[in-house]
C-alpha atoms as one frame of an Amber mdcrd trajectory, in Angstrom:
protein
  48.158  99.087  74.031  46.768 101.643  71.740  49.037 104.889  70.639  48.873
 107.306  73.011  47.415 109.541  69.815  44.173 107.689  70.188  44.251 107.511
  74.172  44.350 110.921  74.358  41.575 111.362  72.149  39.111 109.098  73.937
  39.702 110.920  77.220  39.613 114.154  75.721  36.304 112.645  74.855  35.263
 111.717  78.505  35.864 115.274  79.976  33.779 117.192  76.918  30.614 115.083
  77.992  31.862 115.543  81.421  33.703 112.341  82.661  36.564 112.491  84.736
  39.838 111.250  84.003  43.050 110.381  85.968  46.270 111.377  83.825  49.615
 112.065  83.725  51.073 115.198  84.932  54.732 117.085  84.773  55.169 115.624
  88.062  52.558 112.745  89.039  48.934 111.701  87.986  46.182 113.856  88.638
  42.319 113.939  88.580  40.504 116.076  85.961  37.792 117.616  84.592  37.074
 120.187  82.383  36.952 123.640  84.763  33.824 125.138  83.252  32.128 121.961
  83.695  30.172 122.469  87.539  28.768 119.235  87.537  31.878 117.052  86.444
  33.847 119.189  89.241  31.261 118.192  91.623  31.562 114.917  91.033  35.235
 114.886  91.045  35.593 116.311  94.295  32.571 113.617  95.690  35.005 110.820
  93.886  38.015 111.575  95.977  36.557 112.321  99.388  37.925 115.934  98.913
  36.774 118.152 102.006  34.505 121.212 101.254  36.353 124.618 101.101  39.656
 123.209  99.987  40.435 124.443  96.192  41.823 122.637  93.228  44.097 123.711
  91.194  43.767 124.086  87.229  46.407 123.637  84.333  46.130 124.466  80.806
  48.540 123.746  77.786  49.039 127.590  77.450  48.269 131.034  78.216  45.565
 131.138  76.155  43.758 128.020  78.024  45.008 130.150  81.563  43.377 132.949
  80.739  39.988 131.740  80.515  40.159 130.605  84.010  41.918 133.061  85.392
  43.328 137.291  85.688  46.991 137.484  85.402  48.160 141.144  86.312  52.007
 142.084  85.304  53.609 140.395  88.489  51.931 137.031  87.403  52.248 137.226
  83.418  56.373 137.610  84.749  56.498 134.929  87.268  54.799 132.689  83.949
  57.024 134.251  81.622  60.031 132.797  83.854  58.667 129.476  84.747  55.881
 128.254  82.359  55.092 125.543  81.425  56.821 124.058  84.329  55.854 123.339
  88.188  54.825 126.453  89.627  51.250 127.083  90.477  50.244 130.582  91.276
  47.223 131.899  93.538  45.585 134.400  91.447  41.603 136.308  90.612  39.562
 133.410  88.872  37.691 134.284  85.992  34.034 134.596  86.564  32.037 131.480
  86.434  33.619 129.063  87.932  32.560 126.114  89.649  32.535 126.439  93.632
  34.483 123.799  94.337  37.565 124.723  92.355  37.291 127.759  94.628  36.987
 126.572  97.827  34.911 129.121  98.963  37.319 132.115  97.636  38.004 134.111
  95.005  41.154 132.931  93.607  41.853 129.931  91.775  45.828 127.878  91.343
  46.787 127.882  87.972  49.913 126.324  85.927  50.541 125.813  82.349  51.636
 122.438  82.064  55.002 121.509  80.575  53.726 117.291  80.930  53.400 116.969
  77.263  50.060 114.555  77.726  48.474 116.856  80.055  49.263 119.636  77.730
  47.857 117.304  74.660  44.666 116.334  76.891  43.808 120.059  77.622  44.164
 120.906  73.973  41.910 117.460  72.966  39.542 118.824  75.640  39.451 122.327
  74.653  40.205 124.168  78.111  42.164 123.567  81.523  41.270 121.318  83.495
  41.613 120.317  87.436  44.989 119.096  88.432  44.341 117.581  91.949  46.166
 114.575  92.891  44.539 111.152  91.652  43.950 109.789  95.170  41.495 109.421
  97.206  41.541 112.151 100.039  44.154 111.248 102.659  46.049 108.733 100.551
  49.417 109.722  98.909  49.768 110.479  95.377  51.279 108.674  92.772  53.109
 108.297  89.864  51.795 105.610  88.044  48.505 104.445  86.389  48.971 100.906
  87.945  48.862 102.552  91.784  45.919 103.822  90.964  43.584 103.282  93.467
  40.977 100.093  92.649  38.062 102.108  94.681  39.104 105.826  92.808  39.071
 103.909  89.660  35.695 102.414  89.872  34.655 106.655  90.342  35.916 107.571
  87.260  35.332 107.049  83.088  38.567 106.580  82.200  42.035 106.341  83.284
  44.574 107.411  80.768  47.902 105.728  81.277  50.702 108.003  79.887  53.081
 106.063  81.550  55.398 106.821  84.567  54.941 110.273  85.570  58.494 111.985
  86.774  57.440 112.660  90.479  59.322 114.031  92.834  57.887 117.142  94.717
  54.429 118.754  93.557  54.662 122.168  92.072  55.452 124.998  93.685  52.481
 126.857  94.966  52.458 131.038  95.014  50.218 133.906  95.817  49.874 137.024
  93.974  48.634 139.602  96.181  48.785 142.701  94.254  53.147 143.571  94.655
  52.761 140.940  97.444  53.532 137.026  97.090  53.316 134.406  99.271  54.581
 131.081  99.658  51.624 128.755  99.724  53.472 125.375  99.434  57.315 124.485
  98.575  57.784 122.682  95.709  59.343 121.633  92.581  60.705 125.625  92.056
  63.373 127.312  94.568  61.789 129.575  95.818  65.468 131.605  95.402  64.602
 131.025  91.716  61.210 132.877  92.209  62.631 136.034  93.855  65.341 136.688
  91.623  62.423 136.775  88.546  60.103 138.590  90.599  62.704 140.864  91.893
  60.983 140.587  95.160  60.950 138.570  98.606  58.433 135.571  98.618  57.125
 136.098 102.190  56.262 132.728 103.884  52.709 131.720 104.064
């Protein structure tokens, strides 16, 4: 097999002419494209079966990256502060311009900074975040390795970009920011005890 160096390069490569790539994550393999790219997203969410009006999340390899894709008020840039990059994802104001899917029909989008050092690589290769949705086609579980890929997802896509085994175990956790509000979307990889004591609020339930 070929470094990962160059691996990372060639997808990188994919998602700026707007392929779509499974890779590793910080916790298992997801599906990407580049998030300004509308008709890459489209196809993604056509590749996996993915039901209109349910959002993808984004990651980027740092703030920088996040904040082209989305509006982090003070609550946010804290809970990020505390936790990034790591496994939380939070619900906050997309940035203007991005593809509908992603959205879901809303005006927020998930974001994370990665702390999966090829994901983090890839989005810097690629030059922006990209979508973080499981690499599965819709209904399926996820997984943690580029051999369980899915034969019928993998014929969808221009590349796969084996990183090795991912870490798994539980998906990030997922957070709204609703102004001094947040709310638990999804638990996850973060206690949400862990949350509240850097917020220095409750994290209603969703």
């Amino acid at each position: 097999m070929r470094p990962l160096e160059e691996r990372i390069a060639e997808a990188a490569a994919a998602l700026r002419r707007g392929g779509l790539v499974a890779y590793p994550t910080e916790t298992l393999y997801g599906l990407g494209a580049l998030a300004g790219d509308a008709a890459a997203v489209a196809r993604l969410a056509a590749a996996k079966g993915r039901p209109d009006g349910k959002p993808m999340p984004l990651l980027a390899a740092d703030l920088a990256q996040l904040e082209q894709v989305a509006a982090l008020d003070p609550l946010s840039r804290r809970l990020g502060e505390a936790f990034w990059p790591g496994p939380l994802t939070l619900v906050v104001p997309a940035a203007a311009g991005l593809p509908g899917p992603i959205l879901g029909g809303g005006r927020t989008v998930g974001v994370r900074v990665t702390s999966g050092a090829v994901a983090a690589a890839l989005c810097r290769a690629a030059g922006g975040a990209l979508v973080a949705t499981s690499a599965n086609l819709a209904g399926q579980p996820p997984v943690a390795r580029a051999e369980a890929l899915d034969p019928a997802l993998c014929a969808r896509l221009d590349l796969v970009l084996d990183g090795g085994p991912a870490p798994g175990g539980p998906p990030s956790t997922v957070v709204a920011v609703e102004g001094e509000r947040l709310v638990l979307l999804r638990a996850g990889a973060i206690e949400v005890a862990a949350i509240e004591a850097a917020a220095g609020r409750r994290v209603e339930p969703g």
